[in-house]
C-alpha positions in Angstrom: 0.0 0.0 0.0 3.0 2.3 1.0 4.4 2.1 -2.5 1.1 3.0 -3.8 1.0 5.7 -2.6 4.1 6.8 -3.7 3.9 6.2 -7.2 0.5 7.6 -7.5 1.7 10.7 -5.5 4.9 11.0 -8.4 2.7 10.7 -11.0 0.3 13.6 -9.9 3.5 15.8 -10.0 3.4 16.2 -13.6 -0.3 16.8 -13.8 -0.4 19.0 -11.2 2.6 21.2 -13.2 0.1 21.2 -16.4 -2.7 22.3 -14.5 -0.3 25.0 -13.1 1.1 26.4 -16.5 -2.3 26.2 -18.6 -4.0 28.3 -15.5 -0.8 30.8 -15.0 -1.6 31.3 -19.2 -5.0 31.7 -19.2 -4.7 34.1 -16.2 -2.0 36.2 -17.4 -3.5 36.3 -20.9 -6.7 36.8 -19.8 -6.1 41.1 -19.7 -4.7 43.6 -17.9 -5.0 43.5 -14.0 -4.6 46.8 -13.1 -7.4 48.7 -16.0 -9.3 49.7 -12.9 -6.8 52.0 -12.5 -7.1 54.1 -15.8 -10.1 56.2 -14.3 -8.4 56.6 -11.0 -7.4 60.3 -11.5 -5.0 60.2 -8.6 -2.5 57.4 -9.8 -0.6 59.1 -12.0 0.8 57.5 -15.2 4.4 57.2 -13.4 2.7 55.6 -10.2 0.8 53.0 -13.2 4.1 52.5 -14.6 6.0 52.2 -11.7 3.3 49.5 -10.1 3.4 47.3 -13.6 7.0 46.7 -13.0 7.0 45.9 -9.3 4.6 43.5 -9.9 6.6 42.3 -12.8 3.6 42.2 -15.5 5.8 43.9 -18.5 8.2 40.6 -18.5 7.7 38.4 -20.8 5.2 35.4 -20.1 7.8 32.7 -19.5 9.8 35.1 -17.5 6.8 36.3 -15.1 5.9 32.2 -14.7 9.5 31.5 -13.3 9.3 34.5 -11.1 6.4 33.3 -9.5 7.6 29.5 -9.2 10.7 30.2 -7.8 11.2 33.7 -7.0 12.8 37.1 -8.4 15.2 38.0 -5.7 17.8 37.0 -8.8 16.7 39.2 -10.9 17.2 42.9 -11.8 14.5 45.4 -12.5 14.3 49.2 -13.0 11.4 50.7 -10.5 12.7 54.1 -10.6 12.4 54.3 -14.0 15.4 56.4 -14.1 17.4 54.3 -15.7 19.2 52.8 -13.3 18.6 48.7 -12.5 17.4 48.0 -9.0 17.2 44.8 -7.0 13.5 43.8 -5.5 14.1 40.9 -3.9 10.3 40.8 -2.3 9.0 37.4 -3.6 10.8 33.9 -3.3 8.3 32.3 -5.6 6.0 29.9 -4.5 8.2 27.1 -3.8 9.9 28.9 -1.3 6.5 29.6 0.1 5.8 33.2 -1.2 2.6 32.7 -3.3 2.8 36.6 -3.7 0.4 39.6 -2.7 -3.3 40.1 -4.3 -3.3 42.5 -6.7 -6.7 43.9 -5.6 -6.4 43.7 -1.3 -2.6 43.9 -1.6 -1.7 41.5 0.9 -0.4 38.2 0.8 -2.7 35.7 -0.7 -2.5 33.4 2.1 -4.1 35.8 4.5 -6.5 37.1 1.9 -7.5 33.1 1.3 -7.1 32.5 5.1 -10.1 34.9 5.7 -12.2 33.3 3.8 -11.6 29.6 3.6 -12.8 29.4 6.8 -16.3 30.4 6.3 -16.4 28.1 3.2 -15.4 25.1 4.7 -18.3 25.7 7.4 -20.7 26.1 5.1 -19.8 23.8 2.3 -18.8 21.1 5.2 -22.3 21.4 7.0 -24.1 21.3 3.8 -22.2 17.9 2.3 -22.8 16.8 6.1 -26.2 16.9 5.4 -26.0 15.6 1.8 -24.3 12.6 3.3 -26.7 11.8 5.9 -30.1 12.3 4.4 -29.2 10.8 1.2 -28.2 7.7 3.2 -31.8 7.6 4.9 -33.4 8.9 1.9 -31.7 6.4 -0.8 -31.9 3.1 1.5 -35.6 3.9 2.6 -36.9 4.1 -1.2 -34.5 0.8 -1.9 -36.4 -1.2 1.1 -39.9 -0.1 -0.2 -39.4 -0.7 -3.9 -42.1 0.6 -6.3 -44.4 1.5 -3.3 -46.2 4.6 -3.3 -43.4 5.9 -0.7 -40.9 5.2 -3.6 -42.5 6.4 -6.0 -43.0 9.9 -4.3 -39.5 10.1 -3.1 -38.4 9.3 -6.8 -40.7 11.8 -8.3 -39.7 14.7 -6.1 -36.0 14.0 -6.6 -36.7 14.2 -10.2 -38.1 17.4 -10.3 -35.5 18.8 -7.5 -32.9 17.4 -9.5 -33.7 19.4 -12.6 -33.7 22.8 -10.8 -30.6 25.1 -11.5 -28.9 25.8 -8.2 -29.7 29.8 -8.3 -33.4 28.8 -9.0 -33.4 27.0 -5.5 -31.6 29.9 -3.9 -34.2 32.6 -5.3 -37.5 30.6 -4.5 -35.5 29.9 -0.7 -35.4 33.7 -0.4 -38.7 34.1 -1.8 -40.7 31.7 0.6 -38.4 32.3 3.7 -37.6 35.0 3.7 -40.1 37.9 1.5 -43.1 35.7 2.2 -42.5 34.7 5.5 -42.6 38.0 6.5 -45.4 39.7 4.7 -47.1 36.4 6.5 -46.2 37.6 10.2 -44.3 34.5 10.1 -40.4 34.0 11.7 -38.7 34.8 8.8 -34.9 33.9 8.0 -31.9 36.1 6.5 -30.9 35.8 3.6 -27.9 38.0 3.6 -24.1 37.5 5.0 -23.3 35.1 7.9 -24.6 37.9 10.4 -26.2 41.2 10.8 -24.1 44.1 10.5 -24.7 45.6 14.3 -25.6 42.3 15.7 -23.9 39.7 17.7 -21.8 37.6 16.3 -22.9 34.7 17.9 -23.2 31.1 16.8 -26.6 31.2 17.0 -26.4 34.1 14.9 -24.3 32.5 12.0 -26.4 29.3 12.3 -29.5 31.5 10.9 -28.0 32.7 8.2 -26.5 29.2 7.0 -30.1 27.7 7.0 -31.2 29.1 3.4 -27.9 28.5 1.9 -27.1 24.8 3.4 -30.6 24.3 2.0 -30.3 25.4 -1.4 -26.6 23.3 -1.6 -28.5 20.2 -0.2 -31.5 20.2 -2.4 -30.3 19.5 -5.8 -27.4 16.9 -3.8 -29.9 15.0 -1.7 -31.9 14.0 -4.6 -28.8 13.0 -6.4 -27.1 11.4 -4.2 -30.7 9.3 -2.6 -31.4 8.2 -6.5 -27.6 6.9 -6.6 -27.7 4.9 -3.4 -31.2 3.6 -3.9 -29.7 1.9 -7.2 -26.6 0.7 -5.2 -28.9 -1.0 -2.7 -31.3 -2.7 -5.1 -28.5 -4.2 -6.9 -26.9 -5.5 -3.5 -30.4 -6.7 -1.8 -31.0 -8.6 -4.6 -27.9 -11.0 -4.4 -27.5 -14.1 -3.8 -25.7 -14.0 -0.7 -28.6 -11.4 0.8 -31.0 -13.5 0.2 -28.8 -16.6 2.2 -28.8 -14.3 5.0 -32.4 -13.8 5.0 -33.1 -17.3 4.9 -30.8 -17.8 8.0 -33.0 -15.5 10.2 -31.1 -12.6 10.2 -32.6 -9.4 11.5 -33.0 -6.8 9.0 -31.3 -4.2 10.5 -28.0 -6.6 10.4 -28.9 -7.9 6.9 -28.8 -4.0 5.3 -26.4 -1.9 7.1 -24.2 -5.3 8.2 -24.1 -6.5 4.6 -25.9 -4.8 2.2 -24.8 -1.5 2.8 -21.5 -2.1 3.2 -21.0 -3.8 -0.1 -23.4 -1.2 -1.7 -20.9 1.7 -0.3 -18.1 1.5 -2.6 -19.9 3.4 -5.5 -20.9 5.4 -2.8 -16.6 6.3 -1.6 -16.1 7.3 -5.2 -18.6 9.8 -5.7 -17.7 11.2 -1.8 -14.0 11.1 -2.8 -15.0 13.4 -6.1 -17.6 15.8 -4.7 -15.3 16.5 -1.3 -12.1 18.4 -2.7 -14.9 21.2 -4.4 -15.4 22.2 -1.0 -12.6 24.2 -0.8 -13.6 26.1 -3.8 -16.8 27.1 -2.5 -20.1 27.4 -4.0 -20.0 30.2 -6.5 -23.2 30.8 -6.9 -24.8 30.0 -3.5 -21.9 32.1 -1.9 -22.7 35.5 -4.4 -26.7 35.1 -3.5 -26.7 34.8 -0.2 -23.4 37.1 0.2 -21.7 34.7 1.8 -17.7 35.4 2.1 -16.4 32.5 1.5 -13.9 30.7 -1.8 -16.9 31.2 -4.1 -17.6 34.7 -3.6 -13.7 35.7 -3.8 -12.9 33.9 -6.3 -15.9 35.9 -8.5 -15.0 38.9 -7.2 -11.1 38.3 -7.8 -11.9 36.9 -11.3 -13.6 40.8 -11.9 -10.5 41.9 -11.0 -8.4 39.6 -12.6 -6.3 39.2 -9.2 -4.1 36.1 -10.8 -2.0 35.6 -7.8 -5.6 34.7 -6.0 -7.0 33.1 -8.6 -3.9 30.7 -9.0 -4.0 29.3 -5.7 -7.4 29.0 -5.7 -7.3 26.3 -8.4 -4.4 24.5 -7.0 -5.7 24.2 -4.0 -8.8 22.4 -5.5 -6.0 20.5 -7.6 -4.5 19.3 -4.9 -7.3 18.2 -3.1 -8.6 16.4 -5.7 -5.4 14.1 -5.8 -5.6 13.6 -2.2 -8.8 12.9 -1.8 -8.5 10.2 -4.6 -5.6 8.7 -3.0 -8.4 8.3 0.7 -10.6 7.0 -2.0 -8.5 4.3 -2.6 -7.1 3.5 0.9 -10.8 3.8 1.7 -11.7 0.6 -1.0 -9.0 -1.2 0.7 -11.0 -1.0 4.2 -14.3 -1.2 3.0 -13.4 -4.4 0.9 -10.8 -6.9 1.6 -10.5 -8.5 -1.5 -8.9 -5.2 -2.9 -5.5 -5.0 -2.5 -2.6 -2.8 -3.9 0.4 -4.3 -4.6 
């Protein structure tokens, strides 16, 4: 298993590097990061000119990518414009652990990302929490009560959630919650931020803003998710060796979550292990409804502003969470089912 591991940790290096390059291009490529300045009538054209070549953007594009992989501190630049070649030896590059300074908060990325990581994996952890768990009970009740009127109800409403766009969900949960709710008299729910602006910050307080946007996540998932495992389960309750147990007087509690469910889980690992690592990138559109700040939000916000240094590590982070949450997925086979081994 160790030398798995190993090899399928070496071989994400080079994909990991093509991901890098092709989003460095795009980015860089993509236009000019500072054009919100050209209206700004107090930044002079010096102070433009003088703030392209600290940040290095009139190199050449092969020149900037090396800068920001392993650092300029080698390299010799003129920011006085007079002339006269100066040494800014401000940024190691990032595999020295400088991933740079956004170009729109100017600060370092990881404390612009550390801000709001944070509230993204709260929400988007809660949410696929709750994805997890009632597509488990959804998915296996439906399977135990095949083609009953229970079924077919759960079936049809996962159908029809299914179908609906994300911001859809988002706009009727404000609508009903929220508008309606009110004009009802009824308690009604925020639908902006993770707390009011003069109000407590309290966990209570962030809980009632997370309702409508765990909800909206959740609805489309659920229903995927339920309609997965319910086909996962039928095709494990129906075996040979369910049936043995059933003739042997086993319980059916121990027969489905003893036996059936635990053979009916590895489709189930794979989809986790691909859903999970999108966590960290937040829920774009979820996040910029409900103004949440979290991944989503900044990374929408950062992509306005072409802030590439954000950007970048935004995506590798999701890169790299996708390779390691594929390497659990398969340690996770391994303990789920013995007969898979890795040699």
């Amino acid at each position: 298993m160790g030398r798995y591991l190993i090899r399928r940790l070496l071989q994400s290096i080079p994909l990991l590097m093509l991901i890098t390059v092709l989003v460095f291009v795009l980015l860089k490529t993509a236009g000019d990061p500072l054009a919100y300045l050209a209206n700004d009538p107090k930044v002079s054209a010096a102070d433009k000119e003088r703030l392209r070549r600290s940040l290095g953007l009139e190199d050449p594009l092969p020149l900037q990518f090396v800068h920001w992989l392993i650092g300029d501190d080698w390299y010799k630049r003129d920011l006085d414009l007079d002339g006269e070649p100066e040494t800014y030896g401000k940024r190691l590059g990032i595999l020295r652990g400088d991933f740079g300074n956004s170009i729109r908060y100017n600060r370092p990325v990881t404390e612009v990302i550390g801000g709001f990581l944070p509230n993204t994996l709260l929400l988007g952890g809660t949410a696929f929490l709750v994805t997890i768990i009632m597509g488990l009970l959804v998915g296996i009740y439906a399977a135990l009560r095949q083609y009953t009127w229970v079924d077919n109800v759960i079936t049809t409403i996962s159908f029809i959630t299914f179908s609906f766009p994300i911001f859809l969900i988002a706009l009727l949960s404000d609508l009903i919650f929220a508008v309606l709710f009110k004009q009802w008299g009824l308690p009604y729910l925020p639908v902006q931020g993770m707390y009011e602006v003069r109000g407590d910050k309290t966990l209570v307080e962030i809980a009632r803003h997370m309702i409508l946007p765990v909800l909206s996540l959740t609805a489309i998932n659920v229903a995927g998710y339920s309609r997965f495992i319910r086909a996962s389960m039928l095709e494990v309750i129906n075996s040979d060796y369910v049936r043995t147990a059933k003739a042997k007087g086993l319980s059916q509690r121990r027969i489905v979550y003893l036996h059936a469910f635990k053979n009916a889980s590895l489709p189930l690992i794979t989809l986790i292990g691909l859903n999970f690592p999108f966590i960290l990138s937040g829920a774009v559109v979820t996040e910029t409804i409900f103004a949440w700040p979290g991944m989503g939000r900044l990374f929408i916000d950062s992509l306005n502003f072409l802030d590439s240094p954000v950007l970048i590590i935004s995506v590798m982070m999701t890169a790299v969470a996708v390779v390691i949450c594929q390497l659990l997925t398969d340690v996770a086979y391994a303990w789920v089912d013995p007969r898979i081994r890795y040699n």
